[in-house]
N, CA and C of each residue as an Amber inpcrd file, in Angstrom:
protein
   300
   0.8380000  -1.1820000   0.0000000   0.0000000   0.0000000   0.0000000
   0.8820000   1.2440000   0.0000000   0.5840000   2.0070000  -0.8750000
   1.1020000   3.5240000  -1.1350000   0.7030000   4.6780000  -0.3010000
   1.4780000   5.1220000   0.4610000   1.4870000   6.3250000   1.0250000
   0.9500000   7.7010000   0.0680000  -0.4890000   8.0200000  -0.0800000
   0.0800000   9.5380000  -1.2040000  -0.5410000  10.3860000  -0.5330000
   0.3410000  11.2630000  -1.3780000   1.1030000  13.0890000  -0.6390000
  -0.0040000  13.5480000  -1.6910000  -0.6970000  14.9150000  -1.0020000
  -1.2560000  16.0150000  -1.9290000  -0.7660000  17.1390000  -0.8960000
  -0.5900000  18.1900000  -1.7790000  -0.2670000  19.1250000  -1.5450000
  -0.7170000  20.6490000  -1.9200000  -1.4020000  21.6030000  -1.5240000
  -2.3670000  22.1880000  -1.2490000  -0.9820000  23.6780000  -1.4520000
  -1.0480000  24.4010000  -2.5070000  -0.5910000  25.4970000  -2.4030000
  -0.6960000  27.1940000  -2.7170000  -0.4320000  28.5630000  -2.8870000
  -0.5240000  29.5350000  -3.6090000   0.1610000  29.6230000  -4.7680000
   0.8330000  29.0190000  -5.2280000   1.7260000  29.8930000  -6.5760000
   2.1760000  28.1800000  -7.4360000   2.0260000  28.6050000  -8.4740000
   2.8580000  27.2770000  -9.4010000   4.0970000  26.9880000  -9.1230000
   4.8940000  27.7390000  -8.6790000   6.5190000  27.2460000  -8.2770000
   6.3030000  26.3710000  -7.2080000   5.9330000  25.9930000  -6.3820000
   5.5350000  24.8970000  -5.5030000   5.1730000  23.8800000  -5.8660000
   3.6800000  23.9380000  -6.6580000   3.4380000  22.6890000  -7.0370000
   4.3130000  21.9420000  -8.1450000   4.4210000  22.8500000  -9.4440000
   5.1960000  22.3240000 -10.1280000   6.8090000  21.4280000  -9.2860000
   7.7610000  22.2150000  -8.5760000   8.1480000  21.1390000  -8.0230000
   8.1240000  20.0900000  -7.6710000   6.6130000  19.8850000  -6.4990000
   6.3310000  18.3300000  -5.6150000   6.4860000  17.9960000  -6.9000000
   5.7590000  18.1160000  -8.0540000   5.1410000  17.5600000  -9.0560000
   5.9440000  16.5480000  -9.8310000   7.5230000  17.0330000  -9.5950000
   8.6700000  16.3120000 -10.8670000   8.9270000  15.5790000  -9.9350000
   8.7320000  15.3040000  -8.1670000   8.6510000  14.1470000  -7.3580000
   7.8190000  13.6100000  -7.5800000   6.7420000  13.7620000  -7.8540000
   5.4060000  12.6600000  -8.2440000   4.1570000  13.1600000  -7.1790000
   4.3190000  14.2660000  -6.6900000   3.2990000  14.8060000  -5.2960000
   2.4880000  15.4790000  -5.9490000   0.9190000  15.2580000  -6.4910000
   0.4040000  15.9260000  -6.8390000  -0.2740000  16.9980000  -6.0150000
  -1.0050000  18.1520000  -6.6790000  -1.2940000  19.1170000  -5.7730000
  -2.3670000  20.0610000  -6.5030000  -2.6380000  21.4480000  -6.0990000
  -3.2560000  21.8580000  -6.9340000  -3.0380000  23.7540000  -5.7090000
  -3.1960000  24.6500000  -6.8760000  -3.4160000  26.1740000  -6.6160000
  -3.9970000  26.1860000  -5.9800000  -4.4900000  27.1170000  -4.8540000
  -5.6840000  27.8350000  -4.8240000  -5.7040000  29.1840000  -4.5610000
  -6.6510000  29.7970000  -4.9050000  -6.6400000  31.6640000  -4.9950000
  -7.5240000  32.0960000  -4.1020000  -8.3630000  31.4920000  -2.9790000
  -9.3970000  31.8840000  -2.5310000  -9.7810000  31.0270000  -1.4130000
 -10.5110000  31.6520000  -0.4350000 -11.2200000  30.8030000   0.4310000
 -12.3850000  29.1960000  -0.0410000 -13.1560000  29.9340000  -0.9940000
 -13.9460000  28.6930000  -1.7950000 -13.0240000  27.4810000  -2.0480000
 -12.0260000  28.3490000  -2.9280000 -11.2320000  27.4320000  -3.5580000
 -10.2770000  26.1390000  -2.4600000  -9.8070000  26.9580000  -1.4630000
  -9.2860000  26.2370000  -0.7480000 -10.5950000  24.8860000   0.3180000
 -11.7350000  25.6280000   0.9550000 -12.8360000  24.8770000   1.1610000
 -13.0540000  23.9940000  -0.3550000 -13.0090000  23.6110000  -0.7410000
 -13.4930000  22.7560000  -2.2540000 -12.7290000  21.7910000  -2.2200000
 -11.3820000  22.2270000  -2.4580000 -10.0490000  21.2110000  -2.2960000
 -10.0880000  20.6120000  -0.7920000 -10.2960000  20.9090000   0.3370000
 -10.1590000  20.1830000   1.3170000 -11.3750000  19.4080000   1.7860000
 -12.5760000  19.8970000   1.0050000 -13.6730000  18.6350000   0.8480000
 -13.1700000  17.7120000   0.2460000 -13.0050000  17.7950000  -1.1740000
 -12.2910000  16.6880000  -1.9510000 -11.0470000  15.9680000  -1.1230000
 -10.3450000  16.1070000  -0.2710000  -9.0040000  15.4640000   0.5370000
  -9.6680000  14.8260000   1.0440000 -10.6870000  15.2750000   1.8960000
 -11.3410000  14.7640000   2.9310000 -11.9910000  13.2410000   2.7200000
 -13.0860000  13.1210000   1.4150000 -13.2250000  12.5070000   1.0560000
 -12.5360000  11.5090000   0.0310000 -11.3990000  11.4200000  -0.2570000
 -10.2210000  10.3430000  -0.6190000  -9.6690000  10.2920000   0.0930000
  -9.7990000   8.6190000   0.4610000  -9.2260000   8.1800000   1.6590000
  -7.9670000   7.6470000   1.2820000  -7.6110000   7.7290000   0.1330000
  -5.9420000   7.2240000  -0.5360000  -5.4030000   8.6530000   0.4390000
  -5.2690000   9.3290000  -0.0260000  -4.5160000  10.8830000   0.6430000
  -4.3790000  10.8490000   2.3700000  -3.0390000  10.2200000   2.9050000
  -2.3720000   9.9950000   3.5340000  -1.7760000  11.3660000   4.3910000
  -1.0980000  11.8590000   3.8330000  -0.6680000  13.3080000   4.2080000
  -0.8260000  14.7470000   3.1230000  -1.2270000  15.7150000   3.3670000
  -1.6190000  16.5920000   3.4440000  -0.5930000  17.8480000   3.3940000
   0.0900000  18.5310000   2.2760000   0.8660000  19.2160000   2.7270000
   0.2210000  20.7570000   2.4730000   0.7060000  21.6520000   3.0040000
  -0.0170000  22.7060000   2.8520000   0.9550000  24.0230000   3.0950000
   1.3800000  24.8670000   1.8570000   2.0900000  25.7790000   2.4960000
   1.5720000  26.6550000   3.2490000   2.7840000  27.3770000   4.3130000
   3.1430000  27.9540000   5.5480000   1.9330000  28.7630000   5.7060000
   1.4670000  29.8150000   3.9630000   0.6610000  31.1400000   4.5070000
  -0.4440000  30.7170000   4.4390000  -0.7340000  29.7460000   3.5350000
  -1.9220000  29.2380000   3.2130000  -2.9110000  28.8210000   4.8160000
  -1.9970000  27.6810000   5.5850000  -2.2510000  26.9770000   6.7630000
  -2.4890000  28.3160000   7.9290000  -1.6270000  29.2000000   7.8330000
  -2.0550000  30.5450000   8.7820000  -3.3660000  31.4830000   8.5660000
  -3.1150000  31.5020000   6.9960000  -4.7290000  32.0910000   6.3220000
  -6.3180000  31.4990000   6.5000000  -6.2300000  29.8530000   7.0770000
  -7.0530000  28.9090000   6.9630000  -6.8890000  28.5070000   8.4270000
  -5.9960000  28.7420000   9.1200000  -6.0640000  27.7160000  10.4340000
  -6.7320000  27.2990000  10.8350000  -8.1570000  28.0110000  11.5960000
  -9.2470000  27.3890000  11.8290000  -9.5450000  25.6100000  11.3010000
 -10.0350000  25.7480000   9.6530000 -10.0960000  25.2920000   9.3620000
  -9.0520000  23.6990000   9.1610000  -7.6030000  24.2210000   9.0430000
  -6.3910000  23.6730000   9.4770000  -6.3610000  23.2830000  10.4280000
  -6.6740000  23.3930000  11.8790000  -6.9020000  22.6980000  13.4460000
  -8.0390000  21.7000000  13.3100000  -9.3390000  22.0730000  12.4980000
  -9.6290000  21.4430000  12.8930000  -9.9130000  20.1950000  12.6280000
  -9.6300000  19.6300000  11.1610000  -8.9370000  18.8040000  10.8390000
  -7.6770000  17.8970000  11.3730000  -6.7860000  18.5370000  11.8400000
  -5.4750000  18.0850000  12.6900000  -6.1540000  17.6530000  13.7290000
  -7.0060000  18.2220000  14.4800000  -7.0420000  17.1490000  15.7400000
  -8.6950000  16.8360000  15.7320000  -8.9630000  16.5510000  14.8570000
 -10.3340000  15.8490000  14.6210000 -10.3040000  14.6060000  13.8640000
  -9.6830000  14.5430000  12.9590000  -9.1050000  12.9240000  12.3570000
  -7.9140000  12.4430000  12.3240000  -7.7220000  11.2790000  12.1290000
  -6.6570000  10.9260000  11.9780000  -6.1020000  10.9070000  10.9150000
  -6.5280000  11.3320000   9.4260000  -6.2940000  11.3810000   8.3230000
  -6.4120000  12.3470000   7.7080000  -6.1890000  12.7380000   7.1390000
  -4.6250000  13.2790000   6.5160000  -3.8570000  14.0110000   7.5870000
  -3.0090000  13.4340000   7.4630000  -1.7690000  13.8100000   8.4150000
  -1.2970000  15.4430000   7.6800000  -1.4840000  16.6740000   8.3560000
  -1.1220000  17.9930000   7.8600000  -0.0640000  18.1240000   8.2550000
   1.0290000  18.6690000   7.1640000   2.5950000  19.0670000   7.4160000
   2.5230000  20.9110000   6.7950000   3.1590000  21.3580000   7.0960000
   3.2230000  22.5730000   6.6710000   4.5910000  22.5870000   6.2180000
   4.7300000  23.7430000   4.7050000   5.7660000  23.3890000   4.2570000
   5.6740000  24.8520000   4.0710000   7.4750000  25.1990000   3.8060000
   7.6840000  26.6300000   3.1250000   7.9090000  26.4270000   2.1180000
   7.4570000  27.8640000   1.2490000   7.3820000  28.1020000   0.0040000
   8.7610000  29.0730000  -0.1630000   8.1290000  29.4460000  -1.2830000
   9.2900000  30.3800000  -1.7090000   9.1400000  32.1190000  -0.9180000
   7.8410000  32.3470000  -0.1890000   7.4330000  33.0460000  -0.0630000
   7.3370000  32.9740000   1.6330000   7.4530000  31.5880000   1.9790000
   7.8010000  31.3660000   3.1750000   7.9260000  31.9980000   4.3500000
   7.8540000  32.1980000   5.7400000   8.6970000  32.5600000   7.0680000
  10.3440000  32.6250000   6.9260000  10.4840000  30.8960000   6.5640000
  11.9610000  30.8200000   6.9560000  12.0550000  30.5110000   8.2070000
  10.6020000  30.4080000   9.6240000  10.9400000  30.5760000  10.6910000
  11.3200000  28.5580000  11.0850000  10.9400000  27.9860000  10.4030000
  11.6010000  26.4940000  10.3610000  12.9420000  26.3780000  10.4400000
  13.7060000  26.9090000   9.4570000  15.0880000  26.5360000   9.1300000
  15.4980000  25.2420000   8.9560000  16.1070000  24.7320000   8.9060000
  16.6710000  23.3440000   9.0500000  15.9480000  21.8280000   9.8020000
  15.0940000  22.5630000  10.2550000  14.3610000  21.9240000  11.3230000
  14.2280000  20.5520000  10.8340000  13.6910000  20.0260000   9.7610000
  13.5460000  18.5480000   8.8300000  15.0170000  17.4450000   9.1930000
  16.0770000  18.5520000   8.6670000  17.4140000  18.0430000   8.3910000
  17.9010000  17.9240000   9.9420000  17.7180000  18.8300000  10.4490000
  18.0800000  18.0960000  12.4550000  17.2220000  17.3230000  12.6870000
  15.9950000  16.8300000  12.4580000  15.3080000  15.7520000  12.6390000
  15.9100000  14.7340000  11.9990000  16.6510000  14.6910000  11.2480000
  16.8130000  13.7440000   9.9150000  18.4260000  13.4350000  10.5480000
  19.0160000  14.0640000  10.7440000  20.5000000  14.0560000  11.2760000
  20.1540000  13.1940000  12.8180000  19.4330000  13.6030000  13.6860000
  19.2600000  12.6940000  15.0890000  19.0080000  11.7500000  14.9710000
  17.9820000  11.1780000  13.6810000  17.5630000   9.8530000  14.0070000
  18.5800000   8.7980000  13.0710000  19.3490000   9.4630000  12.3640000
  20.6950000   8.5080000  11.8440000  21.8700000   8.3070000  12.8180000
């Protein structure tokens, strides 16, 4: 069984990336838009984790919480964009460095 990633973003430089990994995803420009797409997650139960950039997940939180601690599925990660905080830093790669 396959783990799959969608990924939930503002700008094509994001998605297009996941994308040449194989992470599909999709824009969104709007509140609707983003409510629409996270009905649709909701209901495919293949979609495992959930990625969602940084401003998007701050713009939506509400909605973002309450998902996170209301199911167990889709697992939400927040990712930076190009447009990002930055307030992560490295944070992945010291996770990734401790457990080797």
């Amino acid at each position: 069984m396959w783990v799959k990633i969608f990924v939930i973003s503002d700008n094509a430089d994001t998605c297009t990336g996941l994308r040449l990994v194989g992470i599909d995803g999709v824009i969104v420009q709007s509140e609707s838009d983003f409510s629409q797409t996270i009905a649709n997650i909701l209901a495919n139960e293949d979609i495992a984790i959930l990625a969602i950039v940084e401003n998007l997940a701050r713009k939506y939180a509400e909605k973002v919480d309450e998902i996170r601690f209301n199911r167990r599925l889709p697992l939400i990660v927040e990712i930076p964009d190009k447009h990002g905080s930055g307030q992560h830093g490295n944070h992945i790669w010291d996770m990734i460095g401790s457990a080797l």
